[in-house]
C-alpha positions in Angstrom: 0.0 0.0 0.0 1.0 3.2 -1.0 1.1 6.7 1.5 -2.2 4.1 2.7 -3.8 3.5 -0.7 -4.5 0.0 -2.0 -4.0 -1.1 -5.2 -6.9 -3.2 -6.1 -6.5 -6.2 -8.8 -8.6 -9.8 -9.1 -6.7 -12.5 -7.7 -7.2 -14.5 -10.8 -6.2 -11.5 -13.1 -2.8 -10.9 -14.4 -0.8 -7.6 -13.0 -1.3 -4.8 -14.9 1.6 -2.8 -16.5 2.0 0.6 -15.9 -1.5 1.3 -14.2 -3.7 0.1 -11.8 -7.4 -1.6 -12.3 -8.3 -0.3 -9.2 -7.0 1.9 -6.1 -8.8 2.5 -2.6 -8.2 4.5 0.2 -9.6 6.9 2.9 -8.7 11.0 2.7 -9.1 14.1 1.5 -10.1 14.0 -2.9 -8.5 16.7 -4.9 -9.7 17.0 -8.4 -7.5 18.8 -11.1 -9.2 19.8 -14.0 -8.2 19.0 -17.6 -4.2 20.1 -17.7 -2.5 20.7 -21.2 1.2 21.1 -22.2 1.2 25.1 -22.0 2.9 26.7 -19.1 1.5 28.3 -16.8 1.5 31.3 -18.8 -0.7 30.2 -21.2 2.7 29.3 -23.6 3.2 26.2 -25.7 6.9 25.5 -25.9 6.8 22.8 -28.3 4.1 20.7 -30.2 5.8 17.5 -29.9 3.8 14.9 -27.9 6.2 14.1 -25.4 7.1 18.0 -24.7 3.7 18.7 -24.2 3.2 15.3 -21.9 6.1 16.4 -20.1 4.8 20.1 -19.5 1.4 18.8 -18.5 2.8 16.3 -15.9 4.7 19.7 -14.7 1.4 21.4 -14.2 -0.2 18.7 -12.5 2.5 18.3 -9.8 2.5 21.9 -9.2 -1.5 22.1 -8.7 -1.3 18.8 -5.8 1.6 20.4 -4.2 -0.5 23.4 -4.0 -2.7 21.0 -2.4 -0.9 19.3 -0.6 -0.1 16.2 -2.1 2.6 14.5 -4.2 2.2 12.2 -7.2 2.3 8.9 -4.6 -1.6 10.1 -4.0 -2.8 10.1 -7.3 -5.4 7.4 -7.8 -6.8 8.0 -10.7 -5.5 10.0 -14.6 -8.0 10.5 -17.3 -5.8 11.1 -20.9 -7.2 12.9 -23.7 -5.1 12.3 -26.7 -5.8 13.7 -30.1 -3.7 10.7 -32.0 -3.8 7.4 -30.4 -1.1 6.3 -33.1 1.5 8.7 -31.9 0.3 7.5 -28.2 1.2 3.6 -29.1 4.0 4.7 -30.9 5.8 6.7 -28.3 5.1 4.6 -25.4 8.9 3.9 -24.6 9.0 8.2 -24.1 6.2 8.5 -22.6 7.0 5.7 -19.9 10.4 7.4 -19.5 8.6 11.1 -19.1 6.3 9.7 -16.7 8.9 7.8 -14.4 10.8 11.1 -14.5 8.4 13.7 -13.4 5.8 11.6 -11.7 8.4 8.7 -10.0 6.6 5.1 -10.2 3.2 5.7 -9.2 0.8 3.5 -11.3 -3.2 5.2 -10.6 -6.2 3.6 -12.2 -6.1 5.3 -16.4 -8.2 5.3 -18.7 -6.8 6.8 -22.6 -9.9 8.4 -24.9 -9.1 9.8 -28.6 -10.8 13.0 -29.4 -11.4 14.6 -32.4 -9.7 17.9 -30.8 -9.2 19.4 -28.1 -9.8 23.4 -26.9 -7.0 25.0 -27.0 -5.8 24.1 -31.3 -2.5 23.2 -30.4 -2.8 20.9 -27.1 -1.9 17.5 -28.4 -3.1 16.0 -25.2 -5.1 16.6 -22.1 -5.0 15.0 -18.6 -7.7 14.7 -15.7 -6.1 14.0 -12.5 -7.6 12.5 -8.8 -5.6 12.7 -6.0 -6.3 10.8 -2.5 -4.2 12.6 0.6 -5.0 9.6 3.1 -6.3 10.5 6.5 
């Protein structure tokens, strides 16, 4: 158990790689609304995937410290992609950008492609749940 969450998986179910099927806890929920790969300025610094993943990942941290928390307390990430192809072809990167900004935490995910997104140059969006146990 991580900082008190449990990672929830069926017995009978394989492990799952770089996610969870399920994480539980007790605490205080903080919610971070759809994050893109802009600073917090508003700025796009690049409009390659991984750059903006990076920057996005950035942003989040930065909101749960506000909050209080740390990425060990996020139990749940929503992506919004705008090209599942780059997605499944980057995955190496991505796993690399993630480990580096975020550490090994592996939350409940769920990936949806969209047509588009707002902002015209956001290449990808993230939702983000947080848990701070009790």
């Amino acid at each position: 158990m991580r900082n008190q969450l449990e990672t929830i998986n069926p017995a009978s179910w394989p492990k799952p790689k770089g996610f969870a099927n399920a994480v539980a806890g007790r605490g205080r929920l903080v919610f971070v609304a759809g994050q893109i790969g802009w600073t917090p300025e508003g700025q796009f610094e690049t409009d390659d995937f991984v750059g903006q993943l990076r920057q996005t990942l950035l942003n989040i941290v930065e909101i749960l410290a506000a909050a209080g928390a740390t990425p060990e307390h996020i139990v749940r990430i929503t992506w919004y992609v705008t090209d599942k192809r780059e997605y499944l072809a980057r995955l190496a990167e991505i796993g690399a950008c993630w480990r580096e900004v975020l550490g090994r935490v592996f939350p409940a995910v769920a990936l949806v492609e969209v047509s588009a997104l707002v902002e015209d140059r956001a290449k990808l969006e993230i939702e983000t749940t947080a848990l701070i146990p009790d």
